[in-house]
MARBA-3410 file (N, C-alpha, C, O; in Angstrom, 1 decimal):
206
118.6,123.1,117.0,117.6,124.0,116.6,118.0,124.8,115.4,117.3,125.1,114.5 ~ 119.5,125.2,115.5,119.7,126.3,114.5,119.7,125.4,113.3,119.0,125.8,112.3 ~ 120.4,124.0,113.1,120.2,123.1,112.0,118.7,123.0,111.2,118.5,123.1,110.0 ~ 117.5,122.6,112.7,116.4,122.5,112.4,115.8,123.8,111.2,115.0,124.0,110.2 ~ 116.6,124.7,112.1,115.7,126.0,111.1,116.6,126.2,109.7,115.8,126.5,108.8
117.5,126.2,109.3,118.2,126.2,108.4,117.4,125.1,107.1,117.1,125.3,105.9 ~ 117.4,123.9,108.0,116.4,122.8,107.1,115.3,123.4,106.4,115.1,123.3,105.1 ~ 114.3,124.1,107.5,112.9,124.9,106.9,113.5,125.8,106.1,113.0,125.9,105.0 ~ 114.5,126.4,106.4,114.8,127.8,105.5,115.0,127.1,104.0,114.4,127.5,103.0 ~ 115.9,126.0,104.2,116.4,125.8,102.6,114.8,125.0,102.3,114.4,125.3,101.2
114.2,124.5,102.8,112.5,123.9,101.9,111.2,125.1,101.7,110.1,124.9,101.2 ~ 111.9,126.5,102.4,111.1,127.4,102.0,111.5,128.0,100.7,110.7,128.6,99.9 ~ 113.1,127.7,100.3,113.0,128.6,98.7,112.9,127.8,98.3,113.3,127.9,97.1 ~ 112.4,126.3,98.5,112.5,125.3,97.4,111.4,125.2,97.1,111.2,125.3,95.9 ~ 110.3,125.1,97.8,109.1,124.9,97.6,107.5,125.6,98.6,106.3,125.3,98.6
108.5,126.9,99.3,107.2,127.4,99.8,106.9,126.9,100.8,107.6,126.0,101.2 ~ 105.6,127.4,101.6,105.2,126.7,102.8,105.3,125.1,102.7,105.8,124.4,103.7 ~ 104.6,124.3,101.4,104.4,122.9,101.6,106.0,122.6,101.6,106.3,121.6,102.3 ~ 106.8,123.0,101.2,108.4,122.3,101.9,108.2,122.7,103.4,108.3,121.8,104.3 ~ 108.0,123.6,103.7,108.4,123.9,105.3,107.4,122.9,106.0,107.8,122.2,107.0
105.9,122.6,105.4,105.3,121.8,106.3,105.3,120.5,106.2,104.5,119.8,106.8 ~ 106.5,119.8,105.1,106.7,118.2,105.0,107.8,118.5,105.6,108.2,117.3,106.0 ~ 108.5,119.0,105.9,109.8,118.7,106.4,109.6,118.8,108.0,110.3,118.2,108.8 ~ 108.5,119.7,108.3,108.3,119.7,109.7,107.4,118.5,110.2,107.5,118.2,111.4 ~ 106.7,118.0,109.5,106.1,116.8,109.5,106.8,115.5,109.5,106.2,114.5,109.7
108.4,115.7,109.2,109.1,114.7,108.3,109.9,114.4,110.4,110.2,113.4,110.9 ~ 110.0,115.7,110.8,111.0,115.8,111.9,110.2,115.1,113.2,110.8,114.2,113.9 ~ 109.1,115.3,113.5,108.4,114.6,114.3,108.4,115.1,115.9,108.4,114.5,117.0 ~ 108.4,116.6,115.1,108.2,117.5,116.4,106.6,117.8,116.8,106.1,118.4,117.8 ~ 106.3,117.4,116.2,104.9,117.4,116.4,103.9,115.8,116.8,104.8,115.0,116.6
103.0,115.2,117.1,102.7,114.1,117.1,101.7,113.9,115.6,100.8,114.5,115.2 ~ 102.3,112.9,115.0,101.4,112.5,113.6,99.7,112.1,113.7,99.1,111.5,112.8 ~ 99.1,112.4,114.9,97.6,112.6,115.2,97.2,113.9,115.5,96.0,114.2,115.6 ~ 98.4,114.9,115.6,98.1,116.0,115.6,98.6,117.2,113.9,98.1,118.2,113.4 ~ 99.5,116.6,113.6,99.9,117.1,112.3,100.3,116.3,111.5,101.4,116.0,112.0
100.2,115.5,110.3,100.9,114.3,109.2,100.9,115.5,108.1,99.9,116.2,108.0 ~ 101.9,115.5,107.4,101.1,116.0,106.0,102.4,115.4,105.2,103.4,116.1,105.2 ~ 102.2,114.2,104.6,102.8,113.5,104.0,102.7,113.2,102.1,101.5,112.9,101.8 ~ 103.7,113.4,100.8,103.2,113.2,99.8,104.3,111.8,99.2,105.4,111.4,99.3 ~ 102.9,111.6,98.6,103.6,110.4,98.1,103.6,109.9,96.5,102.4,109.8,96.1
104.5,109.5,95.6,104.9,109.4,94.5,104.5,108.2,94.0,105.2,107.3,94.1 ~ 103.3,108.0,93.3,103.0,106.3,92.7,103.8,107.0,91.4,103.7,108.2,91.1 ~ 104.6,105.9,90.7,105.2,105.8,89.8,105.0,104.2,89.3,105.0,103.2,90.0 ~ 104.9,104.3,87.6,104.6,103.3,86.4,105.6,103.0,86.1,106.4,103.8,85.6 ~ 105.9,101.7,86.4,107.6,101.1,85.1,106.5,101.3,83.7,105.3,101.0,83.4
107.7,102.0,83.2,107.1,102.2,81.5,107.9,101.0,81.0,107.3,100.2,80.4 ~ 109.6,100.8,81.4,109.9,100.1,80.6,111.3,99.8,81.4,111.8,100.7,81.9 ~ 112.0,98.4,81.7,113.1,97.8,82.4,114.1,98.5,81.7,114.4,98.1,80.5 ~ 114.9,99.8,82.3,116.7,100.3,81.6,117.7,98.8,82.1,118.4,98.5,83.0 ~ 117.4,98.2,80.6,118.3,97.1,80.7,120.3,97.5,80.8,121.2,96.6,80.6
120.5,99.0,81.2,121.6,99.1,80.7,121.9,98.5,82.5,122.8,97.9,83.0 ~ 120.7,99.3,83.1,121.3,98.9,84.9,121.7,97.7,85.2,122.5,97.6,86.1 ~ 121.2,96.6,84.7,121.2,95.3,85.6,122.3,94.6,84.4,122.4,93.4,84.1 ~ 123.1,95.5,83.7,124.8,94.3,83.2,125.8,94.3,84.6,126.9,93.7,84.5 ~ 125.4,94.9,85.7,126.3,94.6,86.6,125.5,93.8,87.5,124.9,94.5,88.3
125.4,92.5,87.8,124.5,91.4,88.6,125.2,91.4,89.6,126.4,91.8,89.6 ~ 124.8,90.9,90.6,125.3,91.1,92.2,125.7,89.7,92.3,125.1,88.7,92.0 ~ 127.3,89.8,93.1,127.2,87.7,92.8,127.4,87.5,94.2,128.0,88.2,95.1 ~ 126.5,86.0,94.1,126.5,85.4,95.7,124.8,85.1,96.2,124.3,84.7,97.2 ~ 124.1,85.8,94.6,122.8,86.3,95.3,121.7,85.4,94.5,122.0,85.7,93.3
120.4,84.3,94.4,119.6,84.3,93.7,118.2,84.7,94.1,118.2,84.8,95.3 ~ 117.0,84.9,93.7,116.0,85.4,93.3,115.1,84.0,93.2,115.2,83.1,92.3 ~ 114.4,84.1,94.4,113.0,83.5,94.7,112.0,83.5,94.6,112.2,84.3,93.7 ~ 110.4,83.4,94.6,109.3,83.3,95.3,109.7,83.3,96.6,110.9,82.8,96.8 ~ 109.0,83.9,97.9,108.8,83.5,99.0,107.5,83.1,99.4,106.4,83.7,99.2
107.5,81.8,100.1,105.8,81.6,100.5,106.2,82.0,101.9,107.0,82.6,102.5 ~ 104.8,80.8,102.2,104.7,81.5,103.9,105.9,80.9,104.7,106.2,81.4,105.8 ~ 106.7,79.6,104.0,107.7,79.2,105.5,108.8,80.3,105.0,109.7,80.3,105.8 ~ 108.9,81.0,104.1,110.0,82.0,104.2,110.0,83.3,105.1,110.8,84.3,105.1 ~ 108.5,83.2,106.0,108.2,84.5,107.0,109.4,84.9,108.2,109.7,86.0,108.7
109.8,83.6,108.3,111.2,84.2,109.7,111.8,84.4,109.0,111.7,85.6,109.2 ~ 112.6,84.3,107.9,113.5,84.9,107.1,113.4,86.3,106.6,114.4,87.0,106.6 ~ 112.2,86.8,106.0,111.1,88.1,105.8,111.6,88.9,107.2,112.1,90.0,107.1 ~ 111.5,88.5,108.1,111.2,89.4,109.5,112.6,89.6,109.3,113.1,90.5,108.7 ~ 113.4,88.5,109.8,114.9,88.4,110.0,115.6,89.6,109.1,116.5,90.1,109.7
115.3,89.9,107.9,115.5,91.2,107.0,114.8,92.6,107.5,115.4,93.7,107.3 ~ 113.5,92.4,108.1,113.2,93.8,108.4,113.8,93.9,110.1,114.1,93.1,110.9 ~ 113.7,95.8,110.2,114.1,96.2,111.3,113.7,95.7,112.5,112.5,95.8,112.9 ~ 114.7,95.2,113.2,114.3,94.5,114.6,112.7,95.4,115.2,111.7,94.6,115.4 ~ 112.6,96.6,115.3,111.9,97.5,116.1,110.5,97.1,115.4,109.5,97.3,116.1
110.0,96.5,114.1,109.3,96.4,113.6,108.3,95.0,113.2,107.3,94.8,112.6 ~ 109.4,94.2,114.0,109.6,92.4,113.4,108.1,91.8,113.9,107.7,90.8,113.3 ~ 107.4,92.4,114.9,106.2,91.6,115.9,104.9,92.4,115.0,103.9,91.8,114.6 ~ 104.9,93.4,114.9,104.0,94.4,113.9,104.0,93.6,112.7,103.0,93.0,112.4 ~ 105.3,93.4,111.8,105.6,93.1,110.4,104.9,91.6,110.2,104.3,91.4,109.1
104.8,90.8,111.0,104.7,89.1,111.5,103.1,89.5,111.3,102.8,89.4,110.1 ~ 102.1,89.8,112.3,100.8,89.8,111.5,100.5,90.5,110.2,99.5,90.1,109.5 ~ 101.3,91.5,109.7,100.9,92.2,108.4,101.5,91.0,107.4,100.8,90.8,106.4 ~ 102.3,90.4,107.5,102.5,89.8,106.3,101.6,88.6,106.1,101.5,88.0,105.1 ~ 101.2,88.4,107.2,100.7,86.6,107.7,99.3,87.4,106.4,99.1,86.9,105.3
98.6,88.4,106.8,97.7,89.0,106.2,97.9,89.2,104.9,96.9,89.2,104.2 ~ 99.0,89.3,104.3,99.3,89.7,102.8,99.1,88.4,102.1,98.3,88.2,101.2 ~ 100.1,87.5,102.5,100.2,86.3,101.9,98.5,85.1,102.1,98.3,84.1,101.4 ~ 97.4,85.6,103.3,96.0,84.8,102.7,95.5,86.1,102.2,94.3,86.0,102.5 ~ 95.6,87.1,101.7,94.7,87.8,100.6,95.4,88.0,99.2,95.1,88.9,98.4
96.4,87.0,99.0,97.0,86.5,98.1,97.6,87.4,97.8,97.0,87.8,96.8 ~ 98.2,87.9,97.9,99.8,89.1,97.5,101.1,87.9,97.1,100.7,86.7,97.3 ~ 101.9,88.0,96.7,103.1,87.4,96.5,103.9,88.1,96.7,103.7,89.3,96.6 ~ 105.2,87.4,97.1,106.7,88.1,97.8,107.9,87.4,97.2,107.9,86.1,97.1 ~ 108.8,88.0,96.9,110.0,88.0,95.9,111.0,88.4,97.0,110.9,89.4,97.8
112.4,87.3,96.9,113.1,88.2,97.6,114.8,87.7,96.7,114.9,87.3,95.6 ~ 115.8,87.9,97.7,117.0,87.8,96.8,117.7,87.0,98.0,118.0,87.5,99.1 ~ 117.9,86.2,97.8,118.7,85.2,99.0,120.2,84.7,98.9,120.8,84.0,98.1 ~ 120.7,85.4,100.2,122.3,85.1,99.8,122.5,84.1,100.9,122.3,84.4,102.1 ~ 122.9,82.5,100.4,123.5,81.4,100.9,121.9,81.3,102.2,122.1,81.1,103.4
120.7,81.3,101.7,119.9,80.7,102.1,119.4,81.8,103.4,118.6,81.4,104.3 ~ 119.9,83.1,103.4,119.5,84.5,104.6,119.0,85.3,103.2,119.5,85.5,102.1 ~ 117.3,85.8,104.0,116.9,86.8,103.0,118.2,87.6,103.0,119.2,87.5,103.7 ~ 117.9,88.6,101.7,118.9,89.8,102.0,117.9,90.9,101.5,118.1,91.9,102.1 ~ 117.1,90.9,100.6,116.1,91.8,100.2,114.6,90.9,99.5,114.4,89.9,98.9
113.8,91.8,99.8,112.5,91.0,99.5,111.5,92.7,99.1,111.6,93.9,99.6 ~ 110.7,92.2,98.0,109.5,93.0,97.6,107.8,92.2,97.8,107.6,91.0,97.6 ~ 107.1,93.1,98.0,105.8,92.2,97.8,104.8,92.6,96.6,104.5,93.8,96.4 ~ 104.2,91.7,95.8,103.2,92.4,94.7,102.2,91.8,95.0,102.0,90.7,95.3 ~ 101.0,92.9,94.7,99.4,92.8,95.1,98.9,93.3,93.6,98.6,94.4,93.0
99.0,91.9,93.3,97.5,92.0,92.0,96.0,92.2,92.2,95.1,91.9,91.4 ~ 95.8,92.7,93.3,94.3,92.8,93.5,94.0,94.2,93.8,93.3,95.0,93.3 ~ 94.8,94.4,94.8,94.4,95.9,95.7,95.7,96.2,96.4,96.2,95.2,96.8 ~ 96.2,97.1,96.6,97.1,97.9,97.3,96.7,98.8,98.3,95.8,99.6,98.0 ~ 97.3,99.0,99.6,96.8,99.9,100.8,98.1,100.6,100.7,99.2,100.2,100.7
97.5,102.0,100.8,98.2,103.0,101.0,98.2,103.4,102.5,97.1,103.8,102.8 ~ 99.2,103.3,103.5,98.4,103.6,104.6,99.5,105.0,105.1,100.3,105.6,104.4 ~ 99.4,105.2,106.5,100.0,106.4,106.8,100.2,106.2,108.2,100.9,107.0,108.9 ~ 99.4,104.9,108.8,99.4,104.8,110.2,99.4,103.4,110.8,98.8,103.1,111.8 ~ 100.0,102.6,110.1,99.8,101.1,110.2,98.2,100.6,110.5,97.5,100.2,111.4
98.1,100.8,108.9,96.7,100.1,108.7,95.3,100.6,109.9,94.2,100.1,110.0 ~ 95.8,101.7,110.4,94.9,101.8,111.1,93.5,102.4,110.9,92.5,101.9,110.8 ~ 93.7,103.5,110.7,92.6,104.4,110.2,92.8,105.4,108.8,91.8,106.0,108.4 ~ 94.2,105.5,108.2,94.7,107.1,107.8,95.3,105.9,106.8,96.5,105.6,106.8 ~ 94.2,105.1,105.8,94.3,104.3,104.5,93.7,104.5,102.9,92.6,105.0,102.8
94.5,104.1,101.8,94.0,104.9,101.1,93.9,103.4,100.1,94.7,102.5,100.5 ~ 93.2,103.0,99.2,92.6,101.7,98.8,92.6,102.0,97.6,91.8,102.8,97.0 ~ 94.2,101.2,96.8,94.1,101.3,95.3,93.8,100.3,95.2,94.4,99.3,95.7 ~ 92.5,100.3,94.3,92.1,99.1,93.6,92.8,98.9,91.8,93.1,99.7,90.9 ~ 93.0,97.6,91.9,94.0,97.5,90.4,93.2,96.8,89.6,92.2,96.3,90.2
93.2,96.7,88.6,92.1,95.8,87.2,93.3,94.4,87.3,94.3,94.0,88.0 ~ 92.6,94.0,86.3,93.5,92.4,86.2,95.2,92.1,85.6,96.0,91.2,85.6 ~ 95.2,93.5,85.2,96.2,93.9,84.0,97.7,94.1,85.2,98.8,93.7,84.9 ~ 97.3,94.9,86.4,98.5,95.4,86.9,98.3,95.1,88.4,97.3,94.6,89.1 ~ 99.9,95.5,88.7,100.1,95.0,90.0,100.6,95.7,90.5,101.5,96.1,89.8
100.7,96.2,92.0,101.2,97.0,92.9,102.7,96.4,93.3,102.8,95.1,93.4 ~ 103.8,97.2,93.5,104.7,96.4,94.3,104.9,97.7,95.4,104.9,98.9,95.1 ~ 104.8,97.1,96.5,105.6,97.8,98.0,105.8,96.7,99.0,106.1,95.6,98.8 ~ 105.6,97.7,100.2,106.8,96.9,101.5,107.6,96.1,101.3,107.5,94.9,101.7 ~ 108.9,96.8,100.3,109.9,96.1,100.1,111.1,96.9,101.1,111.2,98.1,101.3
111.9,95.9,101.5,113.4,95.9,102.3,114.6,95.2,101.4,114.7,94.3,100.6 ~ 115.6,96.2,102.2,116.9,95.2,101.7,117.6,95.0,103.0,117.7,96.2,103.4 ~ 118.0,94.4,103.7,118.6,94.0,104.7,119.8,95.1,104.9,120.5,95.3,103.9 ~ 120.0,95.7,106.0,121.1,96.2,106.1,122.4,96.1,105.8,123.0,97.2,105.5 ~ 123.0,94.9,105.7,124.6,94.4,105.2,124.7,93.9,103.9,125.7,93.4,103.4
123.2,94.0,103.3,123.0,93.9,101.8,123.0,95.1,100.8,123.1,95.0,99.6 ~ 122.9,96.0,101.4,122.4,97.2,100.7,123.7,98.4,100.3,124.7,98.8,101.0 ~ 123.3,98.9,99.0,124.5,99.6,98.1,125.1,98.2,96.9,126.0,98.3,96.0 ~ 124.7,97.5,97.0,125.2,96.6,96.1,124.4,96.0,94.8,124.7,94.9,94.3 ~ 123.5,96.6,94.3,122.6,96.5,93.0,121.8,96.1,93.3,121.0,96.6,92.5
120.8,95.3,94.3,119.6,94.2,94.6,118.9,94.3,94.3,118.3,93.4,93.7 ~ 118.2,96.0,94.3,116.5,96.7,94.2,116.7,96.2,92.4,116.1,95.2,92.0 ~ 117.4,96.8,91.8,117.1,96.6,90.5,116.9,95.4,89.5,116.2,95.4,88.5 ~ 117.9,94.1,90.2,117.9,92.5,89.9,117.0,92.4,90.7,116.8,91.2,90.5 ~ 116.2,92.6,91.6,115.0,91.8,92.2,113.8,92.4,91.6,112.8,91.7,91.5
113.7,94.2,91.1,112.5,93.8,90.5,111.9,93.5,88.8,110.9,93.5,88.2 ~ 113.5,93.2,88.6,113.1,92.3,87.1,112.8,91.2,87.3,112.0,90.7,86.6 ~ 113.4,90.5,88.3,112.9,89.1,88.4,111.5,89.2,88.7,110.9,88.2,88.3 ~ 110.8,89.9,89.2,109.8,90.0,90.1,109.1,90.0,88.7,108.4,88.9,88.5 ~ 108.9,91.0,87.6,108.6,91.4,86.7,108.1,90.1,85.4,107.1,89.9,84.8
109.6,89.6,85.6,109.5,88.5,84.3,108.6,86.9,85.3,108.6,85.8,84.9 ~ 107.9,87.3,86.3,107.2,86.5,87.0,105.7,86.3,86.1,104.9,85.4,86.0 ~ 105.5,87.8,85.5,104.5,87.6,85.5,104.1,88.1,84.1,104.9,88.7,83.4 ~ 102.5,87.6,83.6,102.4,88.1,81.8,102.8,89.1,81.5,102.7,90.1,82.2 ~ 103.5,88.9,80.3,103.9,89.8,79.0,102.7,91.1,79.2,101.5,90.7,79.0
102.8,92.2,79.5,102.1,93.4,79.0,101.0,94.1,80.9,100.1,94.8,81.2 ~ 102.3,92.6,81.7,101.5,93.6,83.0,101.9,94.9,83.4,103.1,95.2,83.1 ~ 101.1,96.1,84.0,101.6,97.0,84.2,101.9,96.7,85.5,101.3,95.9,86.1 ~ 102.9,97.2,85.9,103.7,97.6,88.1,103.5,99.3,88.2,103.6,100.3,87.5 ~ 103.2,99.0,89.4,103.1,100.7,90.1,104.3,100.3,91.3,104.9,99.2,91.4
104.3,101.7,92.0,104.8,101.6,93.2,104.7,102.7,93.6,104.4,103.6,92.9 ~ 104.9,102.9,94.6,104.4,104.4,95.9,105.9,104.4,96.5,106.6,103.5,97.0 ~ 106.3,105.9,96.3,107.6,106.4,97.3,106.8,107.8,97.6,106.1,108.7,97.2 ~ 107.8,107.0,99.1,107.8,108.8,99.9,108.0,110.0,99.0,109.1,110.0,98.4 ~ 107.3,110.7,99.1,108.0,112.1,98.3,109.4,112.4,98.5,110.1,112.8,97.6
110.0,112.2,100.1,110.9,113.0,100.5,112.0,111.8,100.7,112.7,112.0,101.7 ~ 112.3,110.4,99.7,113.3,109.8,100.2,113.6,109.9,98.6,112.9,109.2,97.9 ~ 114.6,110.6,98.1,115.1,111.3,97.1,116.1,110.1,96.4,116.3,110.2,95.2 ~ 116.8,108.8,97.3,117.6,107.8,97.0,116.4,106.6,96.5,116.8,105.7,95.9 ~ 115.3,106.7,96.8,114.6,105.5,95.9,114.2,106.1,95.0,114.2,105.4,94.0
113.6,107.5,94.6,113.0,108.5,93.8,113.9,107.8,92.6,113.3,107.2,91.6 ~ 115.3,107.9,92.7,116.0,108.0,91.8,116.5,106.2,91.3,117.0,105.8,90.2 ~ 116.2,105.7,92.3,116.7,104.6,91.9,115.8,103.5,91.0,116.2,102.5,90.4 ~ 114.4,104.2,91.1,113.1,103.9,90.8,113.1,104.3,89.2,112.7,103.6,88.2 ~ 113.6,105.8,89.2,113.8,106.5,87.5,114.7,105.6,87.2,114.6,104.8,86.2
115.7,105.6,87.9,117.0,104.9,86.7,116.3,103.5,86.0,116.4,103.2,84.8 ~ 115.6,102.7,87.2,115.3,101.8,86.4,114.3,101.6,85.2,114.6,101.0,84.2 ~ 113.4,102.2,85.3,112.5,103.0,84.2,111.4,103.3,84.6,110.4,103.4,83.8 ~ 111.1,103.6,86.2,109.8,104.1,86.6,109.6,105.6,85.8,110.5,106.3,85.4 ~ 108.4,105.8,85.8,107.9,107.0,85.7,106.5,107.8,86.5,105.4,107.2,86.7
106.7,108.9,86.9,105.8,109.8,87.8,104.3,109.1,86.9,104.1,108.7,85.8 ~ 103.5,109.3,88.1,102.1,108.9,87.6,100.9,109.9,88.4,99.9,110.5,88.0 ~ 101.2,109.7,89.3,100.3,110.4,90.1,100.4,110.7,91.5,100.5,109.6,92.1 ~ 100.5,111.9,92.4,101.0,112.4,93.8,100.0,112.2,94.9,98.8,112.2,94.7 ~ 100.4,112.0,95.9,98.7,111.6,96.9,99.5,112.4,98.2,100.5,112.3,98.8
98.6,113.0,98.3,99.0,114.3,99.7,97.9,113.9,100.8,96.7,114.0,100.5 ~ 98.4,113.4,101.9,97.9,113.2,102.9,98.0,114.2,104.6,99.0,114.1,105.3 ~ 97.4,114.6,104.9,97.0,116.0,105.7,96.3,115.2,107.1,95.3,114.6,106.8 ~ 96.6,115.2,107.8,95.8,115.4,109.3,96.0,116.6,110.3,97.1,116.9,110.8 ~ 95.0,117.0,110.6,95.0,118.4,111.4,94.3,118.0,113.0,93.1,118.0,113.1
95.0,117.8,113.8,94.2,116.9,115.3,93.0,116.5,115.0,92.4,115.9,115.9
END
């Protein structure tokens, strides 16, 4: 408890009530049908920081994944999630999304997905608490990306989404959506050359 409050104390001089009430939203003292109040960060690659990816990760190459690469997809995401993840993806890949991943000796190790049509913002596994970016022909969404646990700290996010990138025409734009409050993709997102675009604050009050 005394940790808990210390937490709010330090997000009250940082940012005022809305730190106290994402962080208390963040802890899950509350039930997320009775209080969510979540922000979230779409950020634009302006431009690939070629200085990141002179250190290539070795052992690893860069795919397409279609649909027989789905047990491998799961096999990378968190066990707790694998039976949920199994129809959402079956869903992504017939409303035509594509998925990229980085495969070491033939075991995913990290995978991204891109949606050139429309992107779902959701807050509740697709249930009701969804938010519907529609994209023009020009750009493409990337999310529900993983890196496998015994893969990760080792360069991947950055080599998987140039590959992902040089997939597609010269002068596409990429978005992507991060949590407000996971400060290690925020950052890993700028290094590479994302930039802030627009914030989406999502609120439920029972």
């Amino acid at each position: 408890m005394v940790r808990l409050f210390g937490k709010f104390w330090s997000e009250w001089l940082k940012r005022g009530f809305v730190g106290v009430a994402l962080s208390l939203s963040a802890s899950d003292r509350l039930p997320s049908s009775m209080f969510l109040l979540s922000e979230t960060e779409i950020v634009w690659l302006e431009q690939i920081n070629r200085r990141v990816l002179e250190r290539k990760p070795q052992g690893y190459e860069w795919r397409r994944a279609g649909k027989e690469s789905l047990p491998g997809l799961l096999a990378c995401s968190p066990a707790a999630y694998r039976d949920h993840l199994s129809g959402v993806f079956t869903t992504f890949f017939a409303d035509g999304a594509n998925c990229y991943a980085a495969y070491n000796e033939d075991e995913v190790a990290a995978y991204v997905w891109a949606f050139p049509h429309r992107y779902v913002l959701t807050y509740d596994n697709y249930q009701s608490r969804n938010l519907n970016v529609h994209l023009d022909e020009g750009s493409v969404f990337l999310g529900n990306g993983m890196i496998g646990e015994k893969h990760r700290l080792r360069g991947l996010f950055p080599h998987l989404i140039a590959f992902v990138v040089s997939q597609w025409p010269d002068r596409t734009r990429f978005f992507g959506a991060i949590d407000g409050s996971n400060a290690h993709s925020l950052r890993s997102h700028y290094r590479l050359g994302f930039k802030p675009c627009k914030w989406v604050l999502c609120l439920t009050l029972f």
